[in-house]
Chimera marker file (.cmm) of the C-alpha trace (Angstrom):
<marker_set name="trace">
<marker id="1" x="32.409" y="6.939" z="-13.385" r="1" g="1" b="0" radius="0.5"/>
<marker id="2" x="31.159" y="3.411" z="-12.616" r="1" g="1" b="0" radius="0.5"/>
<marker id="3" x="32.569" y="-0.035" z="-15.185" r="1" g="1" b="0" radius="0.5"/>
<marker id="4" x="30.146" y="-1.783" z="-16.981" r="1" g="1" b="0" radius="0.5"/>
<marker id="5" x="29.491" y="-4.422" z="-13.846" r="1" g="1" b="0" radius="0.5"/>
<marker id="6" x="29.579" y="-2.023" z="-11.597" r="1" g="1" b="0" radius="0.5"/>
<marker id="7" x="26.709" y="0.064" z="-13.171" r="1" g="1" b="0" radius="0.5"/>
<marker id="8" x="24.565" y="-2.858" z="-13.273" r="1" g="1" b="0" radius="0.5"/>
<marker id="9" x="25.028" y="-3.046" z="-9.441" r="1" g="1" b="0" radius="0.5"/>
<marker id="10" x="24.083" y="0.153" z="-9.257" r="1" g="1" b="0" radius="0.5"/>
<marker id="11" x="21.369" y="0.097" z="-10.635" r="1" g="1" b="0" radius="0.5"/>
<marker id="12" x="20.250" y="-2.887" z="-8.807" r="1" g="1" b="0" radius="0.5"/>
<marker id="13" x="21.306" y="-0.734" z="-5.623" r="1" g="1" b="0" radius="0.5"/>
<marker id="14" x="19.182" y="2.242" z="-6.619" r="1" g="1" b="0" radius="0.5"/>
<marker id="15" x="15.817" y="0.063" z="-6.424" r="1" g="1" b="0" radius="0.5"/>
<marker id="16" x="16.719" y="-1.753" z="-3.417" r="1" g="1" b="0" radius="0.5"/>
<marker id="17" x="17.826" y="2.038" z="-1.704" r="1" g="1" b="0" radius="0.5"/>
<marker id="18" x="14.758" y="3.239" z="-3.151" r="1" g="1" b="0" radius="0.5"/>
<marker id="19" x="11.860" y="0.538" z="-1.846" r="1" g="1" b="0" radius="0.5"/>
<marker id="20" x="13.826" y="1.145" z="1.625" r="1" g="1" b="0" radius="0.5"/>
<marker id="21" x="13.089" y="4.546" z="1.194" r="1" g="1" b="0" radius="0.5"/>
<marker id="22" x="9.898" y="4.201" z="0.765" r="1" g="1" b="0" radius="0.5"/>
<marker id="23" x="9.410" y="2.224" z="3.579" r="1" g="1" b="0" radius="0.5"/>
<marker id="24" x="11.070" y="4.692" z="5.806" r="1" g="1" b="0" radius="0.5"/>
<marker id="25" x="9.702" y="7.948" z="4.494" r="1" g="1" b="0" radius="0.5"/>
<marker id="26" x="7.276" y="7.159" z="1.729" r="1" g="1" b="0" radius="0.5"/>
<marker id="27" x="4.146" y="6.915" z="4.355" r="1" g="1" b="0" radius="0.5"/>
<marker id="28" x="3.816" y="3.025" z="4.828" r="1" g="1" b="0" radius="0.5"/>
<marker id="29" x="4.359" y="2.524" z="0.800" r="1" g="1" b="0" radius="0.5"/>
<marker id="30" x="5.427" y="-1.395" z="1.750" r="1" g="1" b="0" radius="0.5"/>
<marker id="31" x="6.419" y="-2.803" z="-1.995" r="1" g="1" b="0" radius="0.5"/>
<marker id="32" x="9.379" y="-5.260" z="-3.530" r="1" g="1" b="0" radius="0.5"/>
<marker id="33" x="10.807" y="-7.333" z="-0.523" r="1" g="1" b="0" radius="0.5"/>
<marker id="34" x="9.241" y="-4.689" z="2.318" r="1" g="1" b="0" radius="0.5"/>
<marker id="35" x="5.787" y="-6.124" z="1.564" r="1" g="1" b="0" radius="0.5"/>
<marker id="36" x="4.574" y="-8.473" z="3.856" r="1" g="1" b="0" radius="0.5"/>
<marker id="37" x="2.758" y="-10.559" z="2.028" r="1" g="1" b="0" radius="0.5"/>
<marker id="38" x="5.889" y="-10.748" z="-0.737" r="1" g="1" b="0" radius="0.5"/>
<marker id="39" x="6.465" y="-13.388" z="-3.085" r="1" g="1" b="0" radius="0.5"/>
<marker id="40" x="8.990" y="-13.754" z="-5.228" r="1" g="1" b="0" radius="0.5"/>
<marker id="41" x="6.693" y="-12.908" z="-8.072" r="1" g="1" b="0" radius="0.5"/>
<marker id="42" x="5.650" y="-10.031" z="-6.525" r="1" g="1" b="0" radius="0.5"/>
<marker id="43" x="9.010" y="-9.093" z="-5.587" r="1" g="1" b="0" radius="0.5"/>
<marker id="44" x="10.251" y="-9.968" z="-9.277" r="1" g="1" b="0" radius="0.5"/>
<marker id="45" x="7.599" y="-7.504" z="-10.887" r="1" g="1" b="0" radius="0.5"/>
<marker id="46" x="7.725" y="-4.814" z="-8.510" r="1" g="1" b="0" radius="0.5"/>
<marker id="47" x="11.547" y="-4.973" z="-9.788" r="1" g="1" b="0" radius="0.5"/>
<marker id="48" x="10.778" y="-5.183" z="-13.186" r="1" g="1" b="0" radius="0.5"/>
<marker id="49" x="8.485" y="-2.306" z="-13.048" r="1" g="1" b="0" radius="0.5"/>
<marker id="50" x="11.181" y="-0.125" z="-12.032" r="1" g="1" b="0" radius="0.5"/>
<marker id="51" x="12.812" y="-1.362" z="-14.716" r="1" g="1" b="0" radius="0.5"/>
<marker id="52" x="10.872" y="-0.539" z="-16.910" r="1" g="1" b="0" radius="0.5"/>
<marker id="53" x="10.975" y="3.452" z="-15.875" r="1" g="1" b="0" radius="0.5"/>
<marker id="54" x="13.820" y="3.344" z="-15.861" r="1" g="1" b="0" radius="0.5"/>
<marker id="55" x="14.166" y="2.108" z="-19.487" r="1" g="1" b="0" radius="0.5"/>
<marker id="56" x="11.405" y="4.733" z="-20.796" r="1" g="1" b="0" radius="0.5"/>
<marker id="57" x="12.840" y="7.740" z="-18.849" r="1" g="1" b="0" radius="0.5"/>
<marker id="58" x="16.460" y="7.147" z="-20.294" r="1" g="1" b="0" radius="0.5"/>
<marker id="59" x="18.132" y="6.263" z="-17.235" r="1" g="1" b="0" radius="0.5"/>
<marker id="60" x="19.827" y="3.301" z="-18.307" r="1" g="1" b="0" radius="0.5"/>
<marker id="61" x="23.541" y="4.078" z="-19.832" r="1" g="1" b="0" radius="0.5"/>
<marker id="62" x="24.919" y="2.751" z="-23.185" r="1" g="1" b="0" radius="0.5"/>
<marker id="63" x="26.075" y="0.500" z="-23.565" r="1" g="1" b="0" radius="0.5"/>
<marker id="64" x="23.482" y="-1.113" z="-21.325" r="1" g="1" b="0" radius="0.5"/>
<marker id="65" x="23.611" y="-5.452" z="-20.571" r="1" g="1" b="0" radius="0.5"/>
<marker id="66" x="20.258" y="-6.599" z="-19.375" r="1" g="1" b="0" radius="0.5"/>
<marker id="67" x="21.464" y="-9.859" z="-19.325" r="1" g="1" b="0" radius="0.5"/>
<marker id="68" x="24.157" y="-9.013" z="-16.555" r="1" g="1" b="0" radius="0.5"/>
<marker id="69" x="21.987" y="-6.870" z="-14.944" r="1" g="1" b="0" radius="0.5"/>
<marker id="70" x="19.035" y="-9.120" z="-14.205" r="1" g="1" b="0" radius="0.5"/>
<marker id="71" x="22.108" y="-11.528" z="-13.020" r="1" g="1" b="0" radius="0.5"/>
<marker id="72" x="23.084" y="-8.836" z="-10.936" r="1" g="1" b="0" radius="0.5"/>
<marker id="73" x="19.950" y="-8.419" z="-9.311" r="1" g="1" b="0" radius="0.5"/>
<marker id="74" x="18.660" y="-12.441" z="-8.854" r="1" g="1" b="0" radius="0.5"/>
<marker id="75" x="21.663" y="-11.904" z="-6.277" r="1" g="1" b="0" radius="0.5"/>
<marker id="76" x="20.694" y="-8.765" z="-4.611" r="1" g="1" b="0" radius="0.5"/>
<marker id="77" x="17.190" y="-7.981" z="-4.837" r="1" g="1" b="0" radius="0.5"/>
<marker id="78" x="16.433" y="-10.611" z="-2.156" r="1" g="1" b="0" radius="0.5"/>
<marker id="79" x="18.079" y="-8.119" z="0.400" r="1" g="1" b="0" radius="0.5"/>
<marker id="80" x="17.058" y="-4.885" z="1.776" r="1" g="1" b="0" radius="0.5"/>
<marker id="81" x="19.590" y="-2.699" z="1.184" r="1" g="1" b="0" radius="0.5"/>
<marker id="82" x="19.521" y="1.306" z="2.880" r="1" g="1" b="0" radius="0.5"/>
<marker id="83" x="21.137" y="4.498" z="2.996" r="1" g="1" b="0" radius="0.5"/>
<marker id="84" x="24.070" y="3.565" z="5.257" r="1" g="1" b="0" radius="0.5"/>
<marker id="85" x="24.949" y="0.666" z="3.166" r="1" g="1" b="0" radius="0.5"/>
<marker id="86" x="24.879" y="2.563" z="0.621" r="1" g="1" b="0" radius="0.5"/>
<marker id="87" x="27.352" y="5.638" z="1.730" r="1" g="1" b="0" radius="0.5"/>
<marker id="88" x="29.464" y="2.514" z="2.756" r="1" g="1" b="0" radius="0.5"/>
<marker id="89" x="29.730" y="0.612" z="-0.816" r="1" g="1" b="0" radius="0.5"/>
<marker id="90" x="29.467" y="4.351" z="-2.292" r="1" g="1" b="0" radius="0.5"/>
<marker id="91" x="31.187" y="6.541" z="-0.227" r="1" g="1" b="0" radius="0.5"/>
<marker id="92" x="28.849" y="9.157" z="-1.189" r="1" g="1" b="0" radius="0.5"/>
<marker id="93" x="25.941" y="11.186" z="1.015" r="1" g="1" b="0" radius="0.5"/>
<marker id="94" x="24.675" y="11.767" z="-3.026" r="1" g="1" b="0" radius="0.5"/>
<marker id="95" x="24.916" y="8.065" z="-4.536" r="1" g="1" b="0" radius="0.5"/>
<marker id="96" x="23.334" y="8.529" z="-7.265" r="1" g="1" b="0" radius="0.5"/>
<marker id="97" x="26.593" y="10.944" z="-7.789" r="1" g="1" b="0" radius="0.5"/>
<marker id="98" x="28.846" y="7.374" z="-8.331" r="1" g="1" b="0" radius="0.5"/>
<marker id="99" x="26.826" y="6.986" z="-12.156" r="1" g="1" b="0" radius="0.5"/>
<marker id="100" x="28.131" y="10.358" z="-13.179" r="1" g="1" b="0" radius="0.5"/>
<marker id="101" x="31.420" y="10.382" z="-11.441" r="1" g="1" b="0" radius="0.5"/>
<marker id="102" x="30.961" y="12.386" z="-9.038" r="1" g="1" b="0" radius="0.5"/>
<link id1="1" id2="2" r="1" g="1" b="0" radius="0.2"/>
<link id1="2" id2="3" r="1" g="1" b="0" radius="0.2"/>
<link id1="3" id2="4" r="1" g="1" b="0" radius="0.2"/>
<link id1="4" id2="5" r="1" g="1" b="0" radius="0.2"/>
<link id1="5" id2="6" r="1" g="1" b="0" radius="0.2"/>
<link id1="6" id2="7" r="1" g="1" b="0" radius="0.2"/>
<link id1="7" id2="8" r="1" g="1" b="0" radius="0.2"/>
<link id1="8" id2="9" r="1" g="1" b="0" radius="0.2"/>
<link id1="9" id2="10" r="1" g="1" b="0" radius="0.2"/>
<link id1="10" id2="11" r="1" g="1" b="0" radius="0.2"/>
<link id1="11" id2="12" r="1" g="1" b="0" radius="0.2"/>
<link id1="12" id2="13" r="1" g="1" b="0" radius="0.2"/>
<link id1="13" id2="14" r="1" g="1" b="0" radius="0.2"/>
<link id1="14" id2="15" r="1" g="1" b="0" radius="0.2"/>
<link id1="15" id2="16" r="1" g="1" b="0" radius="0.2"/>
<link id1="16" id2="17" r="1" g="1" b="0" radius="0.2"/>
<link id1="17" id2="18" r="1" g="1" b="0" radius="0.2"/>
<link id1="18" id2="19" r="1" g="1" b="0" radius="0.2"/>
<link id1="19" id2="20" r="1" g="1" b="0" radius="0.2"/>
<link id1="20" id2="21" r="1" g="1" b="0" radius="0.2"/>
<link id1="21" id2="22" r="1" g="1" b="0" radius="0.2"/>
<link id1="22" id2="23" r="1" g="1" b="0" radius="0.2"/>
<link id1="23" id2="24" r="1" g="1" b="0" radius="0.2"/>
<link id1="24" id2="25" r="1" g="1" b="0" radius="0.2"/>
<link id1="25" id2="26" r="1" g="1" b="0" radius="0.2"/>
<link id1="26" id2="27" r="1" g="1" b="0" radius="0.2"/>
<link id1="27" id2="28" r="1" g="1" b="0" radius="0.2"/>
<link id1="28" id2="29" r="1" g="1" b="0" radius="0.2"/>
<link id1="29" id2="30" r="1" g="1" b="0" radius="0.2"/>
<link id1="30" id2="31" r="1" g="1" b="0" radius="0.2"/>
<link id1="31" id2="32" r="1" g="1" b="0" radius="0.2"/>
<link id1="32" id2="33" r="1" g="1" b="0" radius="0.2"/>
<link id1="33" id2="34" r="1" g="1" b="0" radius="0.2"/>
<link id1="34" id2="35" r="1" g="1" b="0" radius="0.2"/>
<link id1="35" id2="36" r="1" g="1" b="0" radius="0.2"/>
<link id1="36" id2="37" r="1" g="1" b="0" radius="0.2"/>
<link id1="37" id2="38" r="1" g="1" b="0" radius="0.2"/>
<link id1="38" id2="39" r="1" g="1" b="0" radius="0.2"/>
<link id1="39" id2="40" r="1" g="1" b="0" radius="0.2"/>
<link id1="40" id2="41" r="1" g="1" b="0" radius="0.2"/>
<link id1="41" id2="42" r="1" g="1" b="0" radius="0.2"/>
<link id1="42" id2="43" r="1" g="1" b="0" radius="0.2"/>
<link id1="43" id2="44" r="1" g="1" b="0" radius="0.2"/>
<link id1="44" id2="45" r="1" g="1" b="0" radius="0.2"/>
<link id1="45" id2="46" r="1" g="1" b="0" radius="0.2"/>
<link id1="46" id2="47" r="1" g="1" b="0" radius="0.2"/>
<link id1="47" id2="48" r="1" g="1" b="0" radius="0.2"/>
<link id1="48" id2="49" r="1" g="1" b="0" radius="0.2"/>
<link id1="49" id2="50" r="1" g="1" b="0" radius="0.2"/>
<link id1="50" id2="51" r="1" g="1" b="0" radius="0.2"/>
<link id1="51" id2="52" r="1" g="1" b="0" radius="0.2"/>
<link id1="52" id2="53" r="1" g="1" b="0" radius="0.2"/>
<link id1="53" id2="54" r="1" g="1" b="0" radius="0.2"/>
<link id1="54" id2="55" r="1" g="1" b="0" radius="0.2"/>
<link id1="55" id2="56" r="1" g="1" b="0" radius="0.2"/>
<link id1="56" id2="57" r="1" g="1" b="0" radius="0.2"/>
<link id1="57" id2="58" r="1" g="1" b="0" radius="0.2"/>
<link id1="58" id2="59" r="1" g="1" b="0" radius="0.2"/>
<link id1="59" id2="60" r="1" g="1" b="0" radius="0.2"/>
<link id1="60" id2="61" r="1" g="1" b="0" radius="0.2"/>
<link id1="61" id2="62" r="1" g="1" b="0" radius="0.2"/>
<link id1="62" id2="63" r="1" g="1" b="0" radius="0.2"/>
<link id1="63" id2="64" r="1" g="1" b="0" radius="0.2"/>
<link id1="64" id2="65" r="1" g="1" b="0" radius="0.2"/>
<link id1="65" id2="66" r="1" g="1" b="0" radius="0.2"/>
<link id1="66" id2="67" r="1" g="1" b="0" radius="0.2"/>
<link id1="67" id2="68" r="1" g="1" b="0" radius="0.2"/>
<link id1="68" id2="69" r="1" g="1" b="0" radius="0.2"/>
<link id1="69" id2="70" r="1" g="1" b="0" radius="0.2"/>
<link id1="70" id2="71" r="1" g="1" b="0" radius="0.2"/>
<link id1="71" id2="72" r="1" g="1" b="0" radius="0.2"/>
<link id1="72" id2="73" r="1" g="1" b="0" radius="0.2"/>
<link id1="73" id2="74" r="1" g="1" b="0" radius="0.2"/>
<link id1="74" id2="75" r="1" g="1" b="0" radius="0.2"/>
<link id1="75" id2="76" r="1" g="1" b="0" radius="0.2"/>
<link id1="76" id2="77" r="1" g="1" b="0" radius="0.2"/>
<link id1="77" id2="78" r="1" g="1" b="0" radius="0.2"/>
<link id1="78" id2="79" r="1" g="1" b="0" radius="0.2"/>
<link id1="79" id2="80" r="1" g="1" b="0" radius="0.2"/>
<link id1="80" id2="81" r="1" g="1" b="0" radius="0.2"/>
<link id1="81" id2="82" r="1" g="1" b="0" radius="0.2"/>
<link id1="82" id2="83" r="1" g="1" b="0" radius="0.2"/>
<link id1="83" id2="84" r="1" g="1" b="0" radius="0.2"/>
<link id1="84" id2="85" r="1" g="1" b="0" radius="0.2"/>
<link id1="85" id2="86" r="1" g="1" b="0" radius="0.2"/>
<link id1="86" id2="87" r="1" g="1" b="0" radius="0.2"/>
<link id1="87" id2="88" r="1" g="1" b="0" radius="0.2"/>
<link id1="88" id2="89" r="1" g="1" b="0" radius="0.2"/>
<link id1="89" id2="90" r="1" g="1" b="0" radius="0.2"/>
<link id1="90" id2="91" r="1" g="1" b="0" radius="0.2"/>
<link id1="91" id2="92" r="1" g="1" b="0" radius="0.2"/>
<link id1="92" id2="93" r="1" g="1" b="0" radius="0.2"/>
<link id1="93" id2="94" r="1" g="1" b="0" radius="0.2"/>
<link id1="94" id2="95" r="1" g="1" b="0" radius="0.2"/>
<link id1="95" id2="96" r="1" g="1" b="0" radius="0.2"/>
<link id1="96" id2="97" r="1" g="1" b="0" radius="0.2"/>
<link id1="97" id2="98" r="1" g="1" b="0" radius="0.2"/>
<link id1="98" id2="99" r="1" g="1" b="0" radius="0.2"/>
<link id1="99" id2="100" r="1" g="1" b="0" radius="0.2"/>
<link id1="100" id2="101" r="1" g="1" b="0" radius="0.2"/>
<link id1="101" id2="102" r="1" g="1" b="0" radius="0.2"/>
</marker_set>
């Protein structure tokens, strides 16, 4: 399994993966930083609506530290982030396997 910091990175990882994935596969479904007419506000609440999905389908691990994770993702979220980065940082074709240990 994934540390504490690195499961807020993660997490951070698995929007970013996931608005790139929507971009490549999700029919033209431009949101978060693939929007062209993106702000940071927009970007910020397209974020924290994943968040908050996250949060009410019980995908967020205890103990869970908002505070580090919000950190975690002023840093990232700016940049896209896909599949190949993420089999690199991962090492996984499955990364959502690196939460559960696998």
């Amino acid at each position: 399994g994934l540390g504490a910091g690195q499961r807020v990175e993660w997490l951070v990882d698995c929007y970013r993966l996931r608005v790139d994935d929507d971009y490549c596969w999700g029919g033209g479904n431009l949101h978060g930083l693939y929007d062209p007419r993106a702000t940071k506000l927009t970007v910020a609440q397209d974020f924290l609506i994943f968040c908050k999905l996250a949060h009410e389908r019980g995908a967020l691990p205890t103990p869970w530290d908002w505070k580090c994770f919000l950190e975690k993702a002023l840093e990232l979220v700016p940049y896209a982030f896909e599949k190949s980065d993420a089999q690199d940082k991962y090492g996984s074709e499955n990364v959502f396997a690196a939460m559960t240990g696998g």
